[in-house]
C-alpha positions in Angstrom: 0.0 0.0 0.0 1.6 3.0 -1.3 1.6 5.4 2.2 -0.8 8.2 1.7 -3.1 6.8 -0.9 -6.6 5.4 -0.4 -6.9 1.2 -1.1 -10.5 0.4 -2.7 -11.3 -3.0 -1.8 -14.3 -5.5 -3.2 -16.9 -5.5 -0.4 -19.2 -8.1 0.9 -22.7 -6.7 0.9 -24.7 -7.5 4.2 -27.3 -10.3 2.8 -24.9 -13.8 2.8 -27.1 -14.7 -0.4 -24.8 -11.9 -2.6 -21.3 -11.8 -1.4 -17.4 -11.2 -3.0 -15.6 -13.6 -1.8 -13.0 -11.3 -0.8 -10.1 -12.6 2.0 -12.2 -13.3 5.3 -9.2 -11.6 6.8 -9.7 -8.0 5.4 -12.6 -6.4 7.2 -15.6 -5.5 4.4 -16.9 -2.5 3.1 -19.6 -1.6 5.8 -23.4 -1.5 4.5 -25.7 1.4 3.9 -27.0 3.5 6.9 -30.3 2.4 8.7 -32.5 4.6 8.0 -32.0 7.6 10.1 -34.5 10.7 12.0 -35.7 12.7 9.9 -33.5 16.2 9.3 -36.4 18.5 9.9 -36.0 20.6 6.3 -38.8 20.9 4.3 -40.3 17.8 2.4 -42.7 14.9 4.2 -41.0 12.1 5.6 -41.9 8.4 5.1 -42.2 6.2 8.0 -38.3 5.9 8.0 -38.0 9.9 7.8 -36.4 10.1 4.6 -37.9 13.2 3.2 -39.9 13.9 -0.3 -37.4 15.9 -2.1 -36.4 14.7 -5.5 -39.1 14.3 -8.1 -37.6 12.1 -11.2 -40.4 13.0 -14.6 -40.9 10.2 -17.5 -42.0 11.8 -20.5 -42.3 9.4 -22.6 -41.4 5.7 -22.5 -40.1 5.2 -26.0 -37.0 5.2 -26.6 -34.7 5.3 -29.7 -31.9 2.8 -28.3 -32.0 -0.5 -27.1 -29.8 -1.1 -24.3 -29.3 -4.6 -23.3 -29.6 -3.5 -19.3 -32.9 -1.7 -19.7 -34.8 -2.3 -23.9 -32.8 -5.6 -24.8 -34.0 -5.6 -28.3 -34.7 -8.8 -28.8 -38.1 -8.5 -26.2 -38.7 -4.7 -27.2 -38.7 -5.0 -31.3 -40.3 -2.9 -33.6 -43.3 -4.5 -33.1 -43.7 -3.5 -29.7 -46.6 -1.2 -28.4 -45.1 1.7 -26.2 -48.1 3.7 -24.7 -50.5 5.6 -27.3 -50.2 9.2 -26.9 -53.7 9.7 -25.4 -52.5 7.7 -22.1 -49.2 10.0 -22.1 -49.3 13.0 -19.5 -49.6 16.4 -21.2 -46.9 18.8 -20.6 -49.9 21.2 -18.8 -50.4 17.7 -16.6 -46.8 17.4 -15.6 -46.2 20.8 -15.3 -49.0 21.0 -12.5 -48.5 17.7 -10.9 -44.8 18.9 -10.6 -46.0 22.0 -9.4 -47.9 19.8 -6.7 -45.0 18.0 -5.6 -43.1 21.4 -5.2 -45.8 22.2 -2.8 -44.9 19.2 -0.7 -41.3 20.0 -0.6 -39.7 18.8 -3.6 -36.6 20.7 -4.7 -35.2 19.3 -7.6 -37.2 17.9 -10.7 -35.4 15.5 -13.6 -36.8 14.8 -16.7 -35.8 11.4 -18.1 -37.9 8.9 -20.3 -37.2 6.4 -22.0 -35.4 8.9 -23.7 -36.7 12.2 -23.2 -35.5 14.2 -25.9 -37.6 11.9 -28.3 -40.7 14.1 -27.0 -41.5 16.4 -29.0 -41.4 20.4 -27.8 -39.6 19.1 -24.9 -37.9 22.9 -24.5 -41.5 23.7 -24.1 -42.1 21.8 -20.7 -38.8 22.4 -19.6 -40.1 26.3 -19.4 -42.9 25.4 -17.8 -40.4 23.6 -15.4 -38.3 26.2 -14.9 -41.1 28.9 -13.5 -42.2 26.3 -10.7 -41.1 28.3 -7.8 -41.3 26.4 -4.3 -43.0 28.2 -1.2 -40.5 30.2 -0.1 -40.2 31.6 -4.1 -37.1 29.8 -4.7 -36.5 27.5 -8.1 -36.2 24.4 -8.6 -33.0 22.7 -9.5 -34.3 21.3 -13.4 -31.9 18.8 -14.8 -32.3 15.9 -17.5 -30.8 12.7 -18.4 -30.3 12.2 -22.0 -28.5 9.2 -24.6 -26.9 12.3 -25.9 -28.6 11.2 -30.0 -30.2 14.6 -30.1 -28.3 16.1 -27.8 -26.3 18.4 -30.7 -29.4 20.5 -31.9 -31.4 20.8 -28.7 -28.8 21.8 -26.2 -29.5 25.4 -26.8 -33.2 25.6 -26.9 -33.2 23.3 -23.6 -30.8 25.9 -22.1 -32.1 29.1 -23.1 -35.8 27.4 -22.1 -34.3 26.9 -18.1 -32.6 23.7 -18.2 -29.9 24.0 -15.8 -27.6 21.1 -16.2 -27.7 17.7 -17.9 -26.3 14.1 -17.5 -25.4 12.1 -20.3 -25.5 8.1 -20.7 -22.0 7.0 -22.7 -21.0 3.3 -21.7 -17.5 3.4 -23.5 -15.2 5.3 -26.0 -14.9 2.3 -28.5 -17.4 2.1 -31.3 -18.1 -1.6 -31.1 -18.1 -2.0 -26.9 -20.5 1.2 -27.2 -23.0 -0.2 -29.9 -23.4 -3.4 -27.6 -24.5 -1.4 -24.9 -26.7 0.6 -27.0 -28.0 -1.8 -29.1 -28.3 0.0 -32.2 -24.7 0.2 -32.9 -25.5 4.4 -33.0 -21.7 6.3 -33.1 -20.1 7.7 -30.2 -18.7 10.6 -32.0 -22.6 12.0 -32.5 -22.9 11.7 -28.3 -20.0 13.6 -27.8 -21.1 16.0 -30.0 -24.3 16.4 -28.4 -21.9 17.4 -24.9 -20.0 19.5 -27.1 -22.9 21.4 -27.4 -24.4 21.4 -23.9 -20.9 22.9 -22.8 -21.3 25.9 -25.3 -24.8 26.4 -24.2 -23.8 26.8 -21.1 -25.0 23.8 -19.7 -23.0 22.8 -16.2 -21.6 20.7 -14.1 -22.1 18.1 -17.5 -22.2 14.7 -16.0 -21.8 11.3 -17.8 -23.3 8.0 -16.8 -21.5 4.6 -17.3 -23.1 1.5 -16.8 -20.7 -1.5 -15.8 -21.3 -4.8 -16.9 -18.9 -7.6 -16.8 -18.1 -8.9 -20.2 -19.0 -5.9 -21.6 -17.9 -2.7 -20.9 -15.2 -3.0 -17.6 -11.8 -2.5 -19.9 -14.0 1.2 -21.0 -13.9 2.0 -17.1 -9.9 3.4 -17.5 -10.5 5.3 -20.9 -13.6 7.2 -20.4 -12.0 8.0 -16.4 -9.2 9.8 -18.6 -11.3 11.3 -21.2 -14.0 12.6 -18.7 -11.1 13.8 -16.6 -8.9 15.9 -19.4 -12.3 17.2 -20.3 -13.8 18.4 -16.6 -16.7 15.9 -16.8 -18.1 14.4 -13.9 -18.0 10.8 -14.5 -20.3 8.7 -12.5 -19.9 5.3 -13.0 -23.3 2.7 -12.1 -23.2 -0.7 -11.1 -25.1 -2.7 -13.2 -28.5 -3.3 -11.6 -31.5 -6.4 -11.2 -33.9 -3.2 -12.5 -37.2 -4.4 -14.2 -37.4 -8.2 -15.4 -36.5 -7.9 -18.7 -32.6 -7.3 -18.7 -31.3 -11.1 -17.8 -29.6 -9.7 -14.5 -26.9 -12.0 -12.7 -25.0 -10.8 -9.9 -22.2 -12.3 -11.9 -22.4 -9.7 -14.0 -22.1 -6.9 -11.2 -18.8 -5.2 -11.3 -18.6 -4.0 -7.4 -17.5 -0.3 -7.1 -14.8 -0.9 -5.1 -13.6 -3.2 -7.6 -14.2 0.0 -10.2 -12.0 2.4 -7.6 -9.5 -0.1 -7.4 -9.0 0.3 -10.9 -9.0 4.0 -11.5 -7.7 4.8 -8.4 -3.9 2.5 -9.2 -3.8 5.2 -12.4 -5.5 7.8 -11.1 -5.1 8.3 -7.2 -8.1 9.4 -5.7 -9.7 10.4 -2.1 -13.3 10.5 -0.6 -15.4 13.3 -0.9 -18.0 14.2 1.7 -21.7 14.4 -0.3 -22.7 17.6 -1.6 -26.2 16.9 0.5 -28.4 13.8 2.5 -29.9 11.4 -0.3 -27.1 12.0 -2.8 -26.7 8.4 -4.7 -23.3 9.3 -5.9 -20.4 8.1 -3.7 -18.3 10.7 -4.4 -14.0 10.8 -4.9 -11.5 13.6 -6.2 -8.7 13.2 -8.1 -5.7 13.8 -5.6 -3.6 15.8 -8.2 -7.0 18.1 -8.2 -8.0 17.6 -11.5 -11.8 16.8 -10.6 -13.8 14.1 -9.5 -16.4 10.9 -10.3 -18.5 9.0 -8.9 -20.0 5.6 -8.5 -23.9 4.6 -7.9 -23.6 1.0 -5.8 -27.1 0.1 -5.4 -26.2 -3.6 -5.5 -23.0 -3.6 -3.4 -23.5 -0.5 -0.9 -27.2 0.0 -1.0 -28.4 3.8 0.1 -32.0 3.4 0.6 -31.6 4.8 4.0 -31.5 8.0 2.8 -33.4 7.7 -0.7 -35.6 11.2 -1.3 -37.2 10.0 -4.7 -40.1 9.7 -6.1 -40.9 9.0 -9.7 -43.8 9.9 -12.1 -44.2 7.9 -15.1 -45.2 9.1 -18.5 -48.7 7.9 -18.1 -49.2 9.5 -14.9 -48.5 6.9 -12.3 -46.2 7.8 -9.1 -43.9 5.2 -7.8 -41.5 5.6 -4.6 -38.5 3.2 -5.1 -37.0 2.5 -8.8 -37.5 -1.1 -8.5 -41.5 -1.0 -7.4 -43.5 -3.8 -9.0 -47.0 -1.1 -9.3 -47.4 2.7 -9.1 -50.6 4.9 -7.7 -52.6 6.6 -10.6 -52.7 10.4 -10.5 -53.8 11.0 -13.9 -56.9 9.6 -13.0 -57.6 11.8 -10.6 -56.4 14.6 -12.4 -58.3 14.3 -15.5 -61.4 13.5 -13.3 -61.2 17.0 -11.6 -59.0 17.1 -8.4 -57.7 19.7 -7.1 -54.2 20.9 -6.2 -54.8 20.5 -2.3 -56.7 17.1 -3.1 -53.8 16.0 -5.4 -51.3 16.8 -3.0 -53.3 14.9 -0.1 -53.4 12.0 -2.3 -49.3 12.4 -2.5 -48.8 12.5 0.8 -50.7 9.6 1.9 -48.7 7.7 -0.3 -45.2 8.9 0.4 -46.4 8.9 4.4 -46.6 5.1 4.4 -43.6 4.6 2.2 -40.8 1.5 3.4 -39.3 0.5 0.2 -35.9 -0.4 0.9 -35.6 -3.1 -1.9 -31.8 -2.7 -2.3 -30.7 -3.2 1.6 -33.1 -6.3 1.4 -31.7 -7.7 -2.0 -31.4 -11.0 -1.9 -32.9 -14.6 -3.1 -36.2 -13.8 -1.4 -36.8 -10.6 -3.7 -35.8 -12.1 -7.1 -39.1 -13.1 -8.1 -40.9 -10.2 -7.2 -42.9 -8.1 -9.7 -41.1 -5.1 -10.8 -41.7 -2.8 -13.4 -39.4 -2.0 -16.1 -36.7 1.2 -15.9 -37.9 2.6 -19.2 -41.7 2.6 -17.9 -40.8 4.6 -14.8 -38.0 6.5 -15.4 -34.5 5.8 -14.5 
């Protein structure tokens, strides 16, 4: 161990069923928190007192690439029937369900899809967005994740509409390891490209999302650390994830994020970085040499449902509190059918109130079979 440097180890997660097999001797990377008090700030808190602060938006669940870890396409072809428009929230729906959810405490709103930037006028909602002011008149914090396809030509109608900062999904530099995880083979040049122009817009902090799947994509981890470095891009990099039933998931296939800091960090020396707030799912580390920082997402191997403060509303109007729920509750039911704000907002808050989804601190061979619904349907 070189004196002064931080050693990333593979863990072993809490449940016996999904372990490392690291040396019994070495002592393992601890588990999530237990849920802890709530803090007190605004937002409601669930039974476990993790507050409502985080709303993620589906607008649409189409999406133009197929992705073996969320649309494998050989289950979502082109025969398959995504929802007809008529069952789709309109942007005057989201905007005031959002609006609603803003009410109860909700700071930050992300638009994501399927692909979002498939919907058509999106610049149009993401205005709408951006005048949603929360009690106390402040905005919200409006960000969207994005495949980067059409990144190029709306970057500056999404800025100039209020869009405040954007994360992008790029699984590798290579051509052929990113058209396997894409599934449609579509060039990386045109996503980078499409972060070219969010960085002239004015578009910042840029992030980029890396899905990790063994077999696939772990020789990419080094090259797009460099790339994302040289170019001050905050790389976050996602352990591959049992989201949905569709995407063939095998723990096999997880590659651990300490096995991913391991990696990086014998190049690249990094250091721990306190979270920039309570709920954040990035672990965060900094480049020692103080060139920037990434991230990793460990759902699977260092679970942070203790301090999750999501919710998610599908493109057909359905909210759902944890990203791997097997059903949502309706709100564009309700909606359409003449509630109000304060009625909409009661309905909410029931919801949340009651809320103990914790599915990732209870992984294990007793939640495999349970009904999920699929990442594209919900939003990621």
């Amino acid at each position: 161990m070189v004196p002064g440097r931080t050693t990333f180890r593979q863990g072993v997660s809490r449940d016996p069923v999904y372990h490392w097999g690291v040396d019994a001797s070495q002592p393992p990377i601890q588990p999530a928190a237990s849920p802890r008090a709530f803090d007190g700030r605004p937002g409601l808190p669930d039974r476990f007192g993790r507050a409502l602060r985080d709303l993620r938006i589906s607008v649409t669940d189409r999406c133009n690439f197929r992705c073996p870890y969320c649309m494998p396409a050989e289950l979502f072809g082109r025969d398959f029937a995504f929802l007809p428009r008529e069952q789709v929230l309109r942007f005057e729906e989201i905007t005031r369900l959002a609006g609603v959810f803003v009410g109860l405490g909700v700071t930050k709103l992300r638009i994501t899809g399927g692909e979002p930037l498939v919907r058509r006028d999106l610049p149009v909602l993401v205005a709408e967005l951006a005048g949603l002011r929360a009690p106390d008149g402040a905005p919200v914090d409006l960000t969207l994740t994005t495949n980067g396809s059409a990144l190029r030509p709306l970057a500056g109608p999404l800025r100039a509409a209020g869009l405040a900062r954007i994360t992008v999904s790029l699984d590798s530099l290579d051509d052929a390891v990113s058209g396997a995880m894409n599934g449609v083979d579509f060039p990386v040049a045109r996503v980078l490209e499409g972060i070219a122009a969010a960085r002239s817009a004015g578009l910042a902090p840029i992030k980029v999302n890396t899905v990790v799947r063994r077999g696939l994509n772990e020789a990419s981890i080094l090259p797009l650390a460099r790339w994302a470095r040289d170019e001050g891009l905050i790389l976050r990099f996602i352990e591959y994830m049992d989201v949905g039933t569709a995407n063939g998931w095998r723990l096999d296939d997880v590659v651990p994020a300490a096995e991913i800091l391991a990696m990086v960090d014998a190049e690249l020396p990094l250091e721990p970085v306190a979270a920039n707030y309570r709920g954040e799912v990035a672990g965060r580390y900094r480049y020692r040499d103080g060139s920037g920082e990434l991230g990793v997402i460990a759902s699977v191997t260092r679970p942070f449902c203790g301090d999750c403060t999501r919710a998610r509303l599908s493109a057909e109007g359905s909210l759902y509190t944890c990203l791997f729920a097997g059903s949502g509750t309706d709100l564009k039911g309700p909606l359409r059918a003449g509630e109000s704000d304060e009625q909409l907002a009661e309905r909410i808050g029931g919801v949340w109130a009651v809320r103990a989804d914790r599915y990732s601190e209870l992984r294990s061979a007793a939640t495999e079979r349970l009904p999920r619904v699929e990442m594209f349907a919900l939003g990621g």
